[in-house]
N, C-alpha and C positions, 0 to 999 in steps of 0.2 A: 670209406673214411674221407672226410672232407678237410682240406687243410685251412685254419683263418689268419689270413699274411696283415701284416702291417700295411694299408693303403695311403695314399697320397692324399690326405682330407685337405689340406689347401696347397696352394698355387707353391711351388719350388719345396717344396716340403721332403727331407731327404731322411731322415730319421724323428726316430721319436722314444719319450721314456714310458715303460708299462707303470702307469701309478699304481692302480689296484684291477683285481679283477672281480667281477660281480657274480662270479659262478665256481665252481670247483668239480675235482673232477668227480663223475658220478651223475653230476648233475641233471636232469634233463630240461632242456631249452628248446623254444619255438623260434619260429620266425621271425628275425627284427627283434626280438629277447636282446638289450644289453650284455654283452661279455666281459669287456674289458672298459677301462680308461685309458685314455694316452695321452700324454703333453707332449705338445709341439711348439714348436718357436712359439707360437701366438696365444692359441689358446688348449683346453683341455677338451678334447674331444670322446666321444663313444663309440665302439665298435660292436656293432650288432650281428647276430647270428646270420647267418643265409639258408638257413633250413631249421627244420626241424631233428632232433636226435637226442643222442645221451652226450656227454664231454666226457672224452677216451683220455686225453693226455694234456699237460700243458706245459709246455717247451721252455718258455723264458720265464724267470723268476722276476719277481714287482721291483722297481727300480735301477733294471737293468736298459741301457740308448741303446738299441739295434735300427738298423737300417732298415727303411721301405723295401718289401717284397720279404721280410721274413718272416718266416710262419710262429704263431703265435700258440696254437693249439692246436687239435684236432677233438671235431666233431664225429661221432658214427650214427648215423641216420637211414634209415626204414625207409624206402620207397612208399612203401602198402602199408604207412602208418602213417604220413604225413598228413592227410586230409582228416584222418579220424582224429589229430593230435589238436588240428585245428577247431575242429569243431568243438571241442571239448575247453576253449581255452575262456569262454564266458559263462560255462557251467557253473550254476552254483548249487553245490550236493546237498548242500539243505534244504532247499528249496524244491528240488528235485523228488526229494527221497521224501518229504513233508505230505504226510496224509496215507502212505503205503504202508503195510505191514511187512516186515522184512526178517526172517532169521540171519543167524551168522553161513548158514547154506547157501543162503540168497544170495549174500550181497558179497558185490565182486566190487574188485579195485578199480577206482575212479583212476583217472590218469592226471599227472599233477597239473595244476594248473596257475597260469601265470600269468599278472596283473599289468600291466606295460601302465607304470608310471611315469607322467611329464615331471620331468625335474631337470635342474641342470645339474650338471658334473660335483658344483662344487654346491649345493645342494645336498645331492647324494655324501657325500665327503661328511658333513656337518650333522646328519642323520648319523652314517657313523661313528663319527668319533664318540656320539653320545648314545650309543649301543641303539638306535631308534631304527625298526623295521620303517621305511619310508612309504611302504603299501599302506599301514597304519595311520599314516595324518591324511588329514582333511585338505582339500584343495581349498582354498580361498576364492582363489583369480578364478572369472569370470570362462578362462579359458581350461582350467582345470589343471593349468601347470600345478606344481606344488612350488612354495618358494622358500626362503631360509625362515621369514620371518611364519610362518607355519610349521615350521620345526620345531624356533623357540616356541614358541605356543603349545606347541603339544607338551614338548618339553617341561615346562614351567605346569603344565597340567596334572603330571604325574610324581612332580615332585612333591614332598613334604609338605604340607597346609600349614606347618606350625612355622614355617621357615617366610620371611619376610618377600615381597619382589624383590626390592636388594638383591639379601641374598641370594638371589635365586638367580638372576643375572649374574652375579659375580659368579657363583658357581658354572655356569655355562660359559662362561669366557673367560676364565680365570685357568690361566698353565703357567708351567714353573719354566723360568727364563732357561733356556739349550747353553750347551759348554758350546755348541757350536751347529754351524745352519748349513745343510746340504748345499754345494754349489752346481746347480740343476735344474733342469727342465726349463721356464723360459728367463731365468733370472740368470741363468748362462746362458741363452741365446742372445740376451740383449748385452751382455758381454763382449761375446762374440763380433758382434754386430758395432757397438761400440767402436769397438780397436780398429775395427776394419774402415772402420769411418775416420778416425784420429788421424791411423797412419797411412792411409791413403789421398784424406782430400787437404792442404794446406788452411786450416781455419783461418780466419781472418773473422774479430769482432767488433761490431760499430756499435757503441753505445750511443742512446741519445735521451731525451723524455719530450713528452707532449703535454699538453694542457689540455685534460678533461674536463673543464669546467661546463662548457657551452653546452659537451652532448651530455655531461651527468642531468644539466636542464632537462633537457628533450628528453631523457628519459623517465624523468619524475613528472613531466606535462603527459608524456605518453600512459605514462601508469595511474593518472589523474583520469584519464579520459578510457582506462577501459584494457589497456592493451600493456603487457609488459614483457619488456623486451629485454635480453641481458646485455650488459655492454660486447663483450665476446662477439655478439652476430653483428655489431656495427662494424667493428675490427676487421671481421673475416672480411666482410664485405668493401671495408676499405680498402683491404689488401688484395682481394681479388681484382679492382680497379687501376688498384699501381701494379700491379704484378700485368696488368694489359699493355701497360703504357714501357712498362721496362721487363720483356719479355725472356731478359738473361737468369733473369731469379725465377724462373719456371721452368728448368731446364735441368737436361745432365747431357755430361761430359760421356762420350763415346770412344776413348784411348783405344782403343782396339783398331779405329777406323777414322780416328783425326775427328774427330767431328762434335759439335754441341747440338744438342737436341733440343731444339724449342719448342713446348706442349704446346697443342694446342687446345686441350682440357685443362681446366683449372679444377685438380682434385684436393682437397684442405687435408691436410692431415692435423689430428687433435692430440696434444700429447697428454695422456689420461692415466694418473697414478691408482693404481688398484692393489690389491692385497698380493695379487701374484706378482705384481712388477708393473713396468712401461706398457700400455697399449696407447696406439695410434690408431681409432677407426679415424672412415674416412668419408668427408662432404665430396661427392662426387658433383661433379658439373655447376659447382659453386657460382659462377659467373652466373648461369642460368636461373637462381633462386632469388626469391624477396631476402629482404629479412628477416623476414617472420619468418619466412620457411625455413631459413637456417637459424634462426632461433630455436625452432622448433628441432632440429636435425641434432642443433646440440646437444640439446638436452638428453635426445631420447638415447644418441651413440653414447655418451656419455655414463647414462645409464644401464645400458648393455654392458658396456665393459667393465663399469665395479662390480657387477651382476654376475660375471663370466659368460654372456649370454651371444657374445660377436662373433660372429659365422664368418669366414674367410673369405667372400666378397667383401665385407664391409673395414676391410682392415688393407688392400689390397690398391696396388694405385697411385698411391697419390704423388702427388706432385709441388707441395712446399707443405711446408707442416710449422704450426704455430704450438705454443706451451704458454699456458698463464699460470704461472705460477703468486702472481700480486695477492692471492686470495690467502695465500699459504707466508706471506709477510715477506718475501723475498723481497730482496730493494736491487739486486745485480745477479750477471753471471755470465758465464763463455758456455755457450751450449752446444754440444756437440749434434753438428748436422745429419739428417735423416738419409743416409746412404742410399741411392746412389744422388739423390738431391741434389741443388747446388745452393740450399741458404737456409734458414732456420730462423722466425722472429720469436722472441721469450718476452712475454708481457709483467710486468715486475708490481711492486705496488705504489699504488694511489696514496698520496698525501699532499696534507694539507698544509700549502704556506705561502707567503707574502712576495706577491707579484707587482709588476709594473707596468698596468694596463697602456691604453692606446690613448689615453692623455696625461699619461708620465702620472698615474694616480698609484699608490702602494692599495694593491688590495689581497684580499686571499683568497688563490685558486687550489685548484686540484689539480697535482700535477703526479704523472705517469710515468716510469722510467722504462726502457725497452732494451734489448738488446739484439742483433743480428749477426749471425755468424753465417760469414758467406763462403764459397768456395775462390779462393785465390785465382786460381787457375782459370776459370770462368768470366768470374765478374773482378773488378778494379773499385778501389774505396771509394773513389770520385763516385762512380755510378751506383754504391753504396748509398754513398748520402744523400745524392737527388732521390732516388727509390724514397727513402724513408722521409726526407723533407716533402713529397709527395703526398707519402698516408698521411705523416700529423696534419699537412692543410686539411685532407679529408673531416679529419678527426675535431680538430681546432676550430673548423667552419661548416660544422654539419650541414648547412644549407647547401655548401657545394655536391655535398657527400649525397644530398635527394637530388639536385641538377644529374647527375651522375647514371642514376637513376631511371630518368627519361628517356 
């Protein structure tokens, strides 16, 4: 009898909640077969079999947080069945049995066999809830993942033909509002995480705004000519430049040991709203890249994460962490900083109004409102404000921002 314990899928990971589980007991399951789901702080992870066998027991019930190292089920497995189980796991009995003549004398029990489909977590989830065997759809992607929007697809294929797209979409995302919303899995860990950031590090917030006029230019020349770039990757890249020059906002605080810790990685963190909650992947060695290539980084972390698709290296690390939230109409806010960090910038929204250029002319710019929440204890508002009168020149005078560059 083989025991399958809760393991440590990412970095400090001490508990986790059993979402659902993909098998029951009876079951029989192969190697690397899907078992369980489990949320962790971050993300929704899969727990796959270590063998071949039947499923004997299963210990913890779906929705219950148990801590790392607890057993989760038990497997019973055949030694001198293990290779015949595998062999058998791309058989296909039609195929097989196609052109032979067979009585019911003949013919013996095939042994079950099972599909290992690429899909993510919440994926699979989505399949569910609308009763859909996910071995059933069609892969799209190039790589053979299966994705959500191949869900709907199938989904929308087996519905009713008299029924409009409309409705067919409303019906697939159409649920009746909850009296009330579990408080769990990672929308309590960022809770958790929250508070401990609040009432541990003394917030301090520096409001300011910049003028985006110049580089809205440069980007609409740049996307004339071929190449389009988000504002975001100039930002980072500005920030990464001041973040060189005032190395106290790249840091944490060592109370244990008196001490500030000055990186000397500049890792970005992204603050990235998703259906599950808050993820922060993360641009590692930002200093290091173009802009294009963190253009490009954004994007793709970005899109992992509404995806559910972020692997626990990419979330891991970082060392200042930025939130735009300007796209979502924000115009302020006191953002609470990324533990154990020591500063946090929130990029708010762009508007348009009546400026007083550099020969006393009224004209209309595009201006940017920001916010900085630093850690008290570390850094002093003084060296707040050079920090950020720093980026906006970056920002304000893009030419500086390619010298920089060089």
């Amino acid at each position: 009898m083989l025991e399958v314990k809760l393991h440590d899928v990412g970095e400090g990971m001490t508990e986790g909640e059993v979402l659902h589980y993909l098998v029951k007991v009876g079951d029989s399951v192969i190697t690397d077969q899907p078992l369980v789901e489990v949320q962790t702080d971050k993300m929704v992870a899969e727990l796959t079999s270590p063998c071949s066998g039947i499923v004997k027991e299963i210990r913890i019930d779906e929705g219950e947080v148990v801590q790392v190292g607890t057993s989760l089920l038990y497997i019973e497995f055949d030694e001198s069945e293990r290779t015949e189980q595998k062999l058998h796991v791309e058989v296909n009995p039609v195929s097989e049995m196609k052109g032979k003549s067979t009585n019911n004398n003949e013919e013996k029990a095939l042994p079950m066999t099972y599909k290992r489909v690429l899909a993510t977590p919440y994926t699979r989830k989505i399949a569910r809830d609308n009763n859909i065997n996910i071995e059933d759809v069609r892969a799209t992607d190039p790589s053979g993942r299966v994705t959500e929007e191949d869900v709907f697809r199938f989904l929308e294929g087996i519905q009713s033909t008299e029924e409009s797209v409309k409705n067919e979409k409303q019906t697939v995302f159409s649920q009746e509002i909850p009296d009330e919303i579990p408080f769990k899995g990672i929308r309590k860990k960022i809770a958790e995480k929250m508070t401990k950031s609040l009432f541990t590090i003394p917030h301090v917030t520096h409001f300011d705004e910049v003028n985006m006029t110049n580089l809205l230019e440069l980007k609409e020349k740049m996307k004339a000519s071929g190449e389009s770039i988000s504002i975001p990757a100039f930002l980072i890249k500005a920030l990464v430049i001041s973040l060189k020059e005032f190395p106290i906002f790249n840091a944490e605080l060592d109370e244990e040991n008196s001490r500030i810790l000055l990186k000397k990685n500049y890792h970005i963190g992204i603050a990235t709203n998703t259906e599950s909650g808050l993820m922060v992947p993360v641009i590692h060695q930002a200093d290091k890249k173009s802009i294009k290539q963190i253009n490009k980084e954004v994007k793709w972390l970005t899109e992992r994460a509404i995806a559910g698709k972020l692997q626990p290296f990419e979330m891991q690390n970082s060392t200042f962490t930025v939130s735009n939230v300007g796209p979502l109409g924000s115009t302020g806010a006191t953002p609470i900083i990324n533990y154990p960090e020591t500063a946090l910038i929130a990029f708010h929204k762009t508007k348009k109004q009546p400026i007083v250029n550099s020969h006393d002319e009224i004209v209309i710019g595009h201006i940017m409102t920001f916010s900085m929440a630093f850690d008290h204890r570390v850094a002093d508002g003084a060296t707040a404000v050079e920090f950020t009168n720093r980026f906006a020149g970056l920002i304000e005078q893009p030419h500086k921002l390619m010298l920089e560059l060089i």
